[in-house]
Biopython code that builds the backbone (N, CA, C, O; Angstrom):
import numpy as np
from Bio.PDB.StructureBuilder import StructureBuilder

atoms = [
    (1, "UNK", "N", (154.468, -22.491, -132.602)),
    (1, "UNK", "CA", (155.894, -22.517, -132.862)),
    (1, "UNK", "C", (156.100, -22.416, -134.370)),
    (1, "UNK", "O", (155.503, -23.195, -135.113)),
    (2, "UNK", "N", (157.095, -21.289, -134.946)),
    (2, "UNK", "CA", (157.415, -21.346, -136.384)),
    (2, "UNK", "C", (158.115, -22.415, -136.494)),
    (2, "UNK", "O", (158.676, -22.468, -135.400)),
    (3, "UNK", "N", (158.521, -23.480, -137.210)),
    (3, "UNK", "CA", (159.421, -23.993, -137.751)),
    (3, "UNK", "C", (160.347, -23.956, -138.285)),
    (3, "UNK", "O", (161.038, -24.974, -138.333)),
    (4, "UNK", "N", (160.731, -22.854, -138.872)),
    (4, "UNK", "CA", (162.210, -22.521, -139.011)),
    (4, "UNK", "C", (162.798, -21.778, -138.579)),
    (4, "UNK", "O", (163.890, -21.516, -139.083)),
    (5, "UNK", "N", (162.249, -20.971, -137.228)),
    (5, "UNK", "CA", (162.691, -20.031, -136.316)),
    (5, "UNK", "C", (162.638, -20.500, -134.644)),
    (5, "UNK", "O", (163.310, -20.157, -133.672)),
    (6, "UNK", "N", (161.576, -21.387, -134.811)),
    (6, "UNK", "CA", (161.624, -21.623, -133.442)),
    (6, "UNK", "C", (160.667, -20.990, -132.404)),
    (6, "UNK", "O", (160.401, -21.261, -131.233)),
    (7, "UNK", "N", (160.190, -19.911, -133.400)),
    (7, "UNK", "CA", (159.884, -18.484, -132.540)),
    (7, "UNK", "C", (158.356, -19.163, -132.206)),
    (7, "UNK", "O", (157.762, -19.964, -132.929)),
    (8, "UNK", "N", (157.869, -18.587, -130.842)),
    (8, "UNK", "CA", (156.696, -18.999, -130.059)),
    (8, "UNK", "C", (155.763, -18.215, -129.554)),
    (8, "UNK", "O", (156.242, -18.063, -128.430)),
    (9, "UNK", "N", (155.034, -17.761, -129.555)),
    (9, "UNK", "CA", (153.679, -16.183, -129.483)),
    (9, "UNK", "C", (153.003, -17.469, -128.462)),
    (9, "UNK", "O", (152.852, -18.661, -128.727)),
    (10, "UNK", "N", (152.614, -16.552, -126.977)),
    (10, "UNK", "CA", (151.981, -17.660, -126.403)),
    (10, "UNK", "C", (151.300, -16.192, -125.520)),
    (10, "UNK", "O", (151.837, -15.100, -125.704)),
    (11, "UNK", "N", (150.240, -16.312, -124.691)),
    (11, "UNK", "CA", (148.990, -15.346, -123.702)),
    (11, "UNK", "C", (148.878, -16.337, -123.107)),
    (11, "UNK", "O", (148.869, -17.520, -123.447)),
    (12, "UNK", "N", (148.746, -15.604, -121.751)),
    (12, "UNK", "CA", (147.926, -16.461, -120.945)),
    (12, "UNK", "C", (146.476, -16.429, -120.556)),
    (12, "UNK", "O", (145.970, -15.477, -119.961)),
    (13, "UNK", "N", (145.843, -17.490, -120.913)),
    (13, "UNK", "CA", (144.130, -17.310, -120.836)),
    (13, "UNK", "C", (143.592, -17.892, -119.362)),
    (13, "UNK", "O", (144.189, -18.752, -118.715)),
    (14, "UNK", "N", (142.357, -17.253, -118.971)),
    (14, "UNK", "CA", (141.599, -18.000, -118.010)),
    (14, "UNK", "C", (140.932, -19.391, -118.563)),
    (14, "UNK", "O", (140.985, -20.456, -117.947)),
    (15, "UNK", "N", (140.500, -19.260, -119.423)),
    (15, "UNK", "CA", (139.804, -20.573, -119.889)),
    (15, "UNK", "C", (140.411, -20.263, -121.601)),
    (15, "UNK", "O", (140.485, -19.164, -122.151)),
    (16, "UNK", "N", (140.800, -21.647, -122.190)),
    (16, "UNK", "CA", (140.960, -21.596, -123.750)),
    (16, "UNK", "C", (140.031, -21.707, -124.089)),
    (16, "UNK", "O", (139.622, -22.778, -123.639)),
    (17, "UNK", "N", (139.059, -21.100, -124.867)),
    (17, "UNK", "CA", (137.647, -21.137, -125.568)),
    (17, "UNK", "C", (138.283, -21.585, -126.909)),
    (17, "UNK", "O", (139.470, -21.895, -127.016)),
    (18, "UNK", "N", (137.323, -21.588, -127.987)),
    (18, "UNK", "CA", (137.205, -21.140, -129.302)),
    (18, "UNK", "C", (137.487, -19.771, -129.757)),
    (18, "UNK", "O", (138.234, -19.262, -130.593)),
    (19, "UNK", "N", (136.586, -19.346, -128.873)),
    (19, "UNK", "CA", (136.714, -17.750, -128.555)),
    (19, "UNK", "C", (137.927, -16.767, -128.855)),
    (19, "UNK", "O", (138.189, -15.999, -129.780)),
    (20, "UNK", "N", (138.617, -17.167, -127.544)),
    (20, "UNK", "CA", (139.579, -17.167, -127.130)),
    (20, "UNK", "C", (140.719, -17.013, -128.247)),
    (20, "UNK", "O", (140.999, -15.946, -128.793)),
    (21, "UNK", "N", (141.314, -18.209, -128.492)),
    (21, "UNK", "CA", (141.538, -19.179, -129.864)),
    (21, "UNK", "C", (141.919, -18.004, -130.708)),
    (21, "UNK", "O", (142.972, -17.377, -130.823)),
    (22, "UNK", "N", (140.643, -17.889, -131.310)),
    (22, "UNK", "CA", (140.682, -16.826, -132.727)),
    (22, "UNK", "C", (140.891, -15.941, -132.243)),
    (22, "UNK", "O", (141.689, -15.407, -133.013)),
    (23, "UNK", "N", (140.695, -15.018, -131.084)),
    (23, "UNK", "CA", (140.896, -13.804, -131.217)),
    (23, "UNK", "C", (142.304, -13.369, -130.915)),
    (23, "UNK", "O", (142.703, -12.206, -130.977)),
    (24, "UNK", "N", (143.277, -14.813, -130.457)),
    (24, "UNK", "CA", (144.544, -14.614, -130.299)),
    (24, "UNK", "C", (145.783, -14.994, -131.649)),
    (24, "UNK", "O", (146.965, -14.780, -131.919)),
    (25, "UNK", "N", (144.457, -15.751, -132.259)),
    (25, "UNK", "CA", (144.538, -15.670, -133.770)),
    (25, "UNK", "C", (144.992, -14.527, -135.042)),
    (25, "UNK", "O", (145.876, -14.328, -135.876)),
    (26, "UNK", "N", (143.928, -14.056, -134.613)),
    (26, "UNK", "CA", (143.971, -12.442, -135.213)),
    (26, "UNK", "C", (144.386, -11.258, -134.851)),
    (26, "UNK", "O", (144.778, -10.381, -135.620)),
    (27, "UNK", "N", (144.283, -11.166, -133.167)),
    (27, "UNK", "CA", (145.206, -9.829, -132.921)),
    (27, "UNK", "C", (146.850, -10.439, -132.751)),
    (27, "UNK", "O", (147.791, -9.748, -133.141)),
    (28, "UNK", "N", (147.029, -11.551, -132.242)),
    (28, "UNK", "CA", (148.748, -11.507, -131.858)),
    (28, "UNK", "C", (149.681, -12.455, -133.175)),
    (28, "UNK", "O", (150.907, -12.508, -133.266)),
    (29, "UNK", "N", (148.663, -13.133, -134.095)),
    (29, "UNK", "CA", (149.539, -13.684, -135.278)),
    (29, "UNK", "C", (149.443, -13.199, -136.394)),
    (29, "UNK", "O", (150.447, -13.034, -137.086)),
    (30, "UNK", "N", (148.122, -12.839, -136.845)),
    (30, "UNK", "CA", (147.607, -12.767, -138.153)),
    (30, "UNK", "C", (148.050, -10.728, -138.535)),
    (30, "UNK", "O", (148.527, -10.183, -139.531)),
    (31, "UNK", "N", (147.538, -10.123, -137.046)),
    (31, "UNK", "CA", (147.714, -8.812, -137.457)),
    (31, "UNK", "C", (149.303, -8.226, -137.204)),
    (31, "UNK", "O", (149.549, -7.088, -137.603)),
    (32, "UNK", "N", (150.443, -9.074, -136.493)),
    (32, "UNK", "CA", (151.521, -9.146, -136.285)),
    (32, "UNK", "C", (152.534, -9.449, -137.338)),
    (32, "UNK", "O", (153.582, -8.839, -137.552)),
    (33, "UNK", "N", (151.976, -10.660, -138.061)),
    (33, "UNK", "CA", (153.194, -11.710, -138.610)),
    (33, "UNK", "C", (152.676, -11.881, -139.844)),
    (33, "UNK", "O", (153.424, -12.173, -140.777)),
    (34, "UNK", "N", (151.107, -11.698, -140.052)),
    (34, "UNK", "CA", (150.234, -11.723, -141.483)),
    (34, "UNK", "C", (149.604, -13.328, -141.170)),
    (34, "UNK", "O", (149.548, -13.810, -140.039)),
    (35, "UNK", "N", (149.257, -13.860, -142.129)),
    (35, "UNK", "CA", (148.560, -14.563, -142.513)),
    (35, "UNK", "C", (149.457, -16.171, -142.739)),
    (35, "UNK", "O", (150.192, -16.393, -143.701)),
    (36, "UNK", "N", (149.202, -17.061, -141.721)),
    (36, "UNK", "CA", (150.132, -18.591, -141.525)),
    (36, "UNK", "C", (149.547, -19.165, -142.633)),
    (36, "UNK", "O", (148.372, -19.125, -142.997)),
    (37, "UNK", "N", (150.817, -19.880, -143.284)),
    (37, "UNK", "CA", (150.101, -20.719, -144.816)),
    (37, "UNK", "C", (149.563, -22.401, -143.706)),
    (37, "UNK", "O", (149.432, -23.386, -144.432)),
    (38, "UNK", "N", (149.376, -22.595, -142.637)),
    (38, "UNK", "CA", (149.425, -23.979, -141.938)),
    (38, "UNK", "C", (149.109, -23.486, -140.545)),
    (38, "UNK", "O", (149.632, -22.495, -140.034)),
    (39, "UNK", "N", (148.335, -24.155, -140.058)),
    (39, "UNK", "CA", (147.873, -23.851, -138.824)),
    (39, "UNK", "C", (147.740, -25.156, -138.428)),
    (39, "UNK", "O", (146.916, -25.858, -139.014)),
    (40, "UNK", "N", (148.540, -25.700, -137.354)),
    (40, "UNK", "CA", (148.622, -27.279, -136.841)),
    (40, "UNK", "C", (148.407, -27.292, -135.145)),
    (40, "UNK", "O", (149.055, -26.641, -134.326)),
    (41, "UNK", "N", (147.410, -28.139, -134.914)),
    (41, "UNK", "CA", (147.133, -28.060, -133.524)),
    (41, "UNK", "C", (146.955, -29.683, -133.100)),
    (41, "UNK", "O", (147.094, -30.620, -133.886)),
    (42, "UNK", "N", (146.598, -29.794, -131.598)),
    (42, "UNK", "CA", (146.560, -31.306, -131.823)),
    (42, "UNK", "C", (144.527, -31.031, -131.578)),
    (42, "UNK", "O", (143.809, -30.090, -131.916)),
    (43, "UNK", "N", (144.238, -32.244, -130.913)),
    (43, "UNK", "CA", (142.988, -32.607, -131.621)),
    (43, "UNK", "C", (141.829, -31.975, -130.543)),
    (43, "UNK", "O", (140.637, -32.267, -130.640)),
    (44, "UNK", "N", (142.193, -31.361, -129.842)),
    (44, "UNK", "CA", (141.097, -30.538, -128.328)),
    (44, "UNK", "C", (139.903, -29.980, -129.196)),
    (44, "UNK", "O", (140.089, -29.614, -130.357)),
    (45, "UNK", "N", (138.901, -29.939, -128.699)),
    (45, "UNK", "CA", (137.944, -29.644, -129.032)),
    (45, "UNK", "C", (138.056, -28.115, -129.024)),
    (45, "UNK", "O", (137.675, -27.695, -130.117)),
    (46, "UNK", "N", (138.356, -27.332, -128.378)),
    (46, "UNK", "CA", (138.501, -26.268, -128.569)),
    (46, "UNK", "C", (139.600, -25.464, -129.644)),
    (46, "UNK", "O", (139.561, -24.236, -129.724)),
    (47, "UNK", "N", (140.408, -26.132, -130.314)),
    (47, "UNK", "CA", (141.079, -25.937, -131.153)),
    (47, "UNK", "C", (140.470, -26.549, -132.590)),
    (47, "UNK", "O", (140.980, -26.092, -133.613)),
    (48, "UNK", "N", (139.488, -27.479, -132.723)),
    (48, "UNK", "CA", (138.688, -28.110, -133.702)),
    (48, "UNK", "C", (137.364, -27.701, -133.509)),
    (48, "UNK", "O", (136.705, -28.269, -132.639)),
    (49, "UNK", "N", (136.838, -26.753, -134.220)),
    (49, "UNK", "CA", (135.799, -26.240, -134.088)),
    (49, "UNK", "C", (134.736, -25.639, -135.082)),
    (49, "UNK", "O", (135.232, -25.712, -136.206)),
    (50, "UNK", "N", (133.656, -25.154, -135.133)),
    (50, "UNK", "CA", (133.529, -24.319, -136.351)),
    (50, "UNK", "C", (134.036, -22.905, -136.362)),
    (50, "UNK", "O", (134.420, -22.239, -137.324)),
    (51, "UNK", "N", (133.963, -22.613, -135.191)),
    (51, "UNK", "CA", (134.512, -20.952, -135.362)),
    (51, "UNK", "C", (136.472, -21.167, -136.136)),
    (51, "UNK", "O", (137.122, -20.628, -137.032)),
    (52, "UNK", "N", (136.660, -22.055, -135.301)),
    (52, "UNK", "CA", (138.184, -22.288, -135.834)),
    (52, "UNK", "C", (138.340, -22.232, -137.197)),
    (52, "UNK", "O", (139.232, -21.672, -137.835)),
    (53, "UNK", "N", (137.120, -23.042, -137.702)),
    (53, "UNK", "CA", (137.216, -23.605, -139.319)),
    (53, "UNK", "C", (137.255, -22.503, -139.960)),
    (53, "UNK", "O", (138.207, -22.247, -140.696)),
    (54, "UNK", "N", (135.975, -21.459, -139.748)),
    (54, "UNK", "CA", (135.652, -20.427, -140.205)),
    (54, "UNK", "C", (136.300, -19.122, -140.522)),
    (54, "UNK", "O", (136.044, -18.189, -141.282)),
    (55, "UNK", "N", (137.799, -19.572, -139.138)),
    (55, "UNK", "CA", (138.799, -18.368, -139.190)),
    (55, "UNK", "C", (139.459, -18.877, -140.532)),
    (55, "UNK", "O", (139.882, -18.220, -141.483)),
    (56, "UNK", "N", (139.415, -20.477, -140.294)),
    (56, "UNK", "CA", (140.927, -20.744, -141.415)),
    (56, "UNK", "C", (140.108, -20.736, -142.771)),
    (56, "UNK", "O", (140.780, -21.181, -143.701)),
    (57, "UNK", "N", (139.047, -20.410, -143.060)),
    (57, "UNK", "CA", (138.384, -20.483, -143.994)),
    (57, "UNK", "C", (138.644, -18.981, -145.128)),
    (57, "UNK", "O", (138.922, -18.764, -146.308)),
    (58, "UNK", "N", (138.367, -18.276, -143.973)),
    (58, "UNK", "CA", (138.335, -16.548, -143.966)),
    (58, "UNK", "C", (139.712, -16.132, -144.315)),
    (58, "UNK", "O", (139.909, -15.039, -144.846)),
    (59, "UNK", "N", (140.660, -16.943, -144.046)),
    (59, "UNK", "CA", (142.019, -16.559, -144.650)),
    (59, "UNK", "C", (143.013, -17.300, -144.948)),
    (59, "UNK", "O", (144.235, -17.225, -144.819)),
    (60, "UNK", "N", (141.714, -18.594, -145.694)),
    (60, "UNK", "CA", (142.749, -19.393, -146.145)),
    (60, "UNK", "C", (144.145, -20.080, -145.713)),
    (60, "UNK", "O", (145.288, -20.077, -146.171)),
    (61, "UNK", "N", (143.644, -20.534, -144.862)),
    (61, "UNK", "CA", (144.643, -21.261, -143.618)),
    (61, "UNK", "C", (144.792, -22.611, -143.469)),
    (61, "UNK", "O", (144.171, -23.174, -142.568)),
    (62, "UNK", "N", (145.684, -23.375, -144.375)),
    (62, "UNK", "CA", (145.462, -25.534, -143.650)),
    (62, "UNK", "C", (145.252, -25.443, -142.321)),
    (62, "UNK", "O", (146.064, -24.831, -141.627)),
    (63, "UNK", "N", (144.251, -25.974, -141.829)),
    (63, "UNK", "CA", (144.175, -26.498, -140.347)),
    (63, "UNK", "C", (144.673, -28.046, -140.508)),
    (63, "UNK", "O", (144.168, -28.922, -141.209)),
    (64, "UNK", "N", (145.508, -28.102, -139.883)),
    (64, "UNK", "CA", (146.221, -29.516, -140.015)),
    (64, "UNK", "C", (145.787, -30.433, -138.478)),
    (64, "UNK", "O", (145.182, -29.666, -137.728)),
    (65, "UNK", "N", (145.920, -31.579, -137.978)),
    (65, "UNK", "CA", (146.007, -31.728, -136.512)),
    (65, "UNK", "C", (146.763, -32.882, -136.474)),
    (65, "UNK", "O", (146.573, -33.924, -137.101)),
    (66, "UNK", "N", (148.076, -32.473, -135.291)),
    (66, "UNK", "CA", (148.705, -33.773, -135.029)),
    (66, "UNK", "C", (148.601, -34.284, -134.834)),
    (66, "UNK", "O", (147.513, -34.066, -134.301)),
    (67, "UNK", "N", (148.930, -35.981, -134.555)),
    (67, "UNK", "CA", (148.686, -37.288, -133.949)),
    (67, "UNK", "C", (149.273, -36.996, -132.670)),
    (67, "UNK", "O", (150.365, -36.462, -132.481)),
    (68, "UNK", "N", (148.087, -37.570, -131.430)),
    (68, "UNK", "CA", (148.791, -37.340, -129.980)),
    (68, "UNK", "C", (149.268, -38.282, -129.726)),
    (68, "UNK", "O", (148.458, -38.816, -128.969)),
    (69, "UNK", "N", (150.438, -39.193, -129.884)),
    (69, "UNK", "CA", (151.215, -39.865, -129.926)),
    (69, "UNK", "C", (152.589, -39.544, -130.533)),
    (69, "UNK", "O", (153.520, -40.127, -129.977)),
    (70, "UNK", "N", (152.903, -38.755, -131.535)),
    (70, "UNK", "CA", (153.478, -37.520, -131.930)),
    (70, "UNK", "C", (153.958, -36.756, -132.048)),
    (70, "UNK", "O", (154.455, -36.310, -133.082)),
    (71, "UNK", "N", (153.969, -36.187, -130.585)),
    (71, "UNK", "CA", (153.809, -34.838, -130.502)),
    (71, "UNK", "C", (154.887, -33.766, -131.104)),
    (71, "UNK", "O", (154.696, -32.593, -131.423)),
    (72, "UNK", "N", (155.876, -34.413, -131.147)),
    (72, "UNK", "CA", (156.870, -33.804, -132.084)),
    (72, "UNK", "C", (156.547, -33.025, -133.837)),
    (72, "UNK", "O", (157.150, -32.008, -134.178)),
    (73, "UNK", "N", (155.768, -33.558, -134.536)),
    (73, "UNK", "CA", (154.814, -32.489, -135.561)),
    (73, "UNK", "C", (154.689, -31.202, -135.112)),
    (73, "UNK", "O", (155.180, -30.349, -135.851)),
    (74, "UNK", "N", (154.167, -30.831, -134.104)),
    (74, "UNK", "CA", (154.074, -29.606, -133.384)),
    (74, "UNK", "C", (154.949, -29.202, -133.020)),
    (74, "UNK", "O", (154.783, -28.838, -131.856)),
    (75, "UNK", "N", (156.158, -28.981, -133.463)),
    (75, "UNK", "CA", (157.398, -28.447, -133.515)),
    (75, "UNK", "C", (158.236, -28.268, -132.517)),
    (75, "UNK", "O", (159.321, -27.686, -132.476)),
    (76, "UNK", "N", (157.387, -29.043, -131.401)),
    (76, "UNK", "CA", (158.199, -29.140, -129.922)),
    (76, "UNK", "C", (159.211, -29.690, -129.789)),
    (76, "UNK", "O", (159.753, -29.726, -128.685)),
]
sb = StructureBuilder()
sb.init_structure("model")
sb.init_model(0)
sb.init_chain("A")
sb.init_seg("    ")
for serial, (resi, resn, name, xyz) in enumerate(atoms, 1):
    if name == "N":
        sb.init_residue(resn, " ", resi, " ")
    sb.init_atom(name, np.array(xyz, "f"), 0.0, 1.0, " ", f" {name:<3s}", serial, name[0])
structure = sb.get_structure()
């Protein structure tokens, strides 16, 4: 979810990998919308990862993670 738009990019997956993850990363946000200064997720293992790290590394991305108690941070 953007935060000052509201706006929401969502696929539907068979399984959420890591995998997965980044590659919806890069083809439906990054090569769409460019490059997120904040990337906030809550704490799933599959969203905390090294491949994850490595994306936000590669283009300079905060990986932030909400408190699941919270859940409102995540712009819901």
């Amino acid at each position: 979810i953007d935060y000052f738009t509201k706006w929401i990019e969502a696929i539907t997956l068979a399984s959420v990998t890591a995998k997965a993850v980044a590659r919806f990363l890069k083809r439906d946000i990054i090569a769409l919308y460019g490059v997120p200064a904040t990337l906030i997720t809550d704490n799933a293992k599959n969203l905390n990862n090294k491949l994850i790290d490595e994306l936000c590394a590669q283009f300079k991305i905060l990986h932030r993670n909400s408190s699941p108690y919270h859940s409102q941070m995540n712009g819901g």
